[in-house]
N, C-alpha and C positions, 0 to 999 in steps of 0.2 A: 524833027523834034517831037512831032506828035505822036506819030508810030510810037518812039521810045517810053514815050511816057504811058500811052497804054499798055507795053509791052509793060511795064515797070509795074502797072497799077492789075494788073494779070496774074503776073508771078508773087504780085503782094496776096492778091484774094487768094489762089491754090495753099500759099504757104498760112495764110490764117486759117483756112476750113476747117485742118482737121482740129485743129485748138476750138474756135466758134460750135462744132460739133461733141465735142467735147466737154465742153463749158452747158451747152444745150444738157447733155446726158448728165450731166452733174447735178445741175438745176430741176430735172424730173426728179431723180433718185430723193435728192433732197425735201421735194415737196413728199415724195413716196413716203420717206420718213417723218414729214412732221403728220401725216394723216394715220399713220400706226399710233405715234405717240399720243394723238388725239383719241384714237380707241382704246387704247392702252388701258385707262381705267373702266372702259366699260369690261373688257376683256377678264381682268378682274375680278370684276363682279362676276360676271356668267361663271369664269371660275368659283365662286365662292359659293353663287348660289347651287351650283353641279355638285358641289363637296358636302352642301348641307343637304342637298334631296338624297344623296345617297348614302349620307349616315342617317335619317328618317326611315329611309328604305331597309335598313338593314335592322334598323330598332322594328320596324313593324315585321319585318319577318321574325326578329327574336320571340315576338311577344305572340304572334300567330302560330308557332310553332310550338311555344307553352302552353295557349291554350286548347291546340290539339292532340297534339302525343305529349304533355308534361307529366312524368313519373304521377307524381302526387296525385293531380286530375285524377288518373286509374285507378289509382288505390283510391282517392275518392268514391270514384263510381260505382266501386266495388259492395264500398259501404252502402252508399246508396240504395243500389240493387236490391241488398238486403230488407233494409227498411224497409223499401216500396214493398217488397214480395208479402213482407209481414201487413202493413198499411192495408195493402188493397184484398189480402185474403187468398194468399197463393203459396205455394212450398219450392223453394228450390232443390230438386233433386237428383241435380249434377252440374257440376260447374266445374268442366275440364280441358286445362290446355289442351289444343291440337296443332297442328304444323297451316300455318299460317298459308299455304298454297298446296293443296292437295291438286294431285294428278288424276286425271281419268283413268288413266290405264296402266301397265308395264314402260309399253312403248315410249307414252308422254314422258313418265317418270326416266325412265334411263336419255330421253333425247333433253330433257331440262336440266339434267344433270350434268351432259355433258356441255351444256351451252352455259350453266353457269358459270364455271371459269374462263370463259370467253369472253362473257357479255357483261357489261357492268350493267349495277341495277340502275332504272333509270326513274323509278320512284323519289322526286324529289328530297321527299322525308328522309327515305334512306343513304341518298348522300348528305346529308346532313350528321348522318350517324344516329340516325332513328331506324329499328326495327319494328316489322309489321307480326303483330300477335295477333290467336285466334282461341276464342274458346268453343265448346260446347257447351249451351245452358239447355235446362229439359226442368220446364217448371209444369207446374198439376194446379189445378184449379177447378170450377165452374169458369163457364165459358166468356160469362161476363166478365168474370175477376181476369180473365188474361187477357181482353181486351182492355180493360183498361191499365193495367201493368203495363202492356206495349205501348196505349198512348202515355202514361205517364215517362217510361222511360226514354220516349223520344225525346220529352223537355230536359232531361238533364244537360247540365253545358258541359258535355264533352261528344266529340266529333266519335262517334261510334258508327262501322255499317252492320249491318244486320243481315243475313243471308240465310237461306237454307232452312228457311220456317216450313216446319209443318204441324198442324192439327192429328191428335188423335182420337177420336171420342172412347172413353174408355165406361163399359156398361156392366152393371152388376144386377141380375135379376130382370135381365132385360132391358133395361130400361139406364138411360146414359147418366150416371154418376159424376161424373168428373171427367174434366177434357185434360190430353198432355201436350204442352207446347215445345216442341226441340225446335231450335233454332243456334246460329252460329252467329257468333261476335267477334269484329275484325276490329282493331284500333292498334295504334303506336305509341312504342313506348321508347325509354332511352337506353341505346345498349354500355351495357357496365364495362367500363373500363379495361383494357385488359391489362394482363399483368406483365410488367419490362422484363424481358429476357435478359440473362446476364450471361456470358460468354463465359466459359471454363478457363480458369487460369493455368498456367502451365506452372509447374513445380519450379522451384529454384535450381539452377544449377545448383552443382558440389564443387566446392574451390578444391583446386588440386596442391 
């Protein structure tokens, strides 16, 4: 009688296992899910607060990017420039676009040439759809007045580089009269829009 009954009490435990196993695996899953639900609203937030730092992020680049290459700013400066030149006692006499990346040589030029169509630009600004301009300025003074021209137009707010300075002393009767300042000015500006191409229409057929 005893035999049978553990035999009985045997075949009962193998045939619940996998159900008790089962039951077990249901019970985790379900604790699994009320601990999501319990982050749930933190999750949330982190969402929320990720969507507002990167519309912040996107507003300070808008406003960094105006107050570097913004159209206007330039034409600002331009005026600017002026005024200073007048202010501090100096003449501008030339102020001309050039090509924003000059080559050294043949070589350089036909090998940049051919890497442009290759290579996108990796100038921030200009994927943004900002191009990089360059002038020649060559102002005349005393030496003192272009010294302080260059410090004064450093304070202008706009992001200007300056490259390619050199001194001239220019002498009349021997003796130094007036100095030439050339120097070259890099900044960016916005490039203007191009114009929608329109596809040529084909004529109407002729009804027969």
């Amino acid at each position: 009688m005893l035999p049978a009954v553990l035999i009985a009490v045997l075949l009962g435990w193998f045939m619940l296992r996998p159900t008790l196993d089962q039951l077990k695996a249901s019970e985790q899953r379900l604790e699994e899910l009320k601990q999501m639900q319990r982050k749930l609203p933190v999750l949330k937030r982190q969402v929320a607060d990720a969507e507002t730092a990167l519309r912040q992020a996107e507003d300070q680049q808008v406003l960094l990017v105006d107050l570097i290459a913004g159209r206007d700013r330039i034409q600002t400066f331009l005026a600017l420039l002026d005024q200073l030149s007048r202010a501090v006692g100096v003449e501008i006499q030339q102020y001309e676009p050039i090509s924003a990346q000059t080559p050294e040589n043949p070589k350089a030029a036909s090998s940049a040439k051919q890497q442009k169509s290759a290579v996108e630009p990796t100038d921030p600004l200009m994927v943004l759809g900002y191009r990089k301009s360059a002038v020649a300025l060559r102002v005349v003074g005393s030496y003192g007045a272009l010294h302080r021209f260059l410090q004064e137009m450093e304070r202008l707010e706009i992001l200007v580089e300056s490259s390619d300075l050199n001194l001239t002393a220019k002498e009349r009767n021997g003796l130094v009269s007036q100095t030439e300042l050339a120097l070259r000015l890099s900044f960016y500006d916005l490039q203007p829009p191009s114009a929608p191409t329109t596809e040529p229409q084909s004529p109407p057929e002729e009804l027969s």
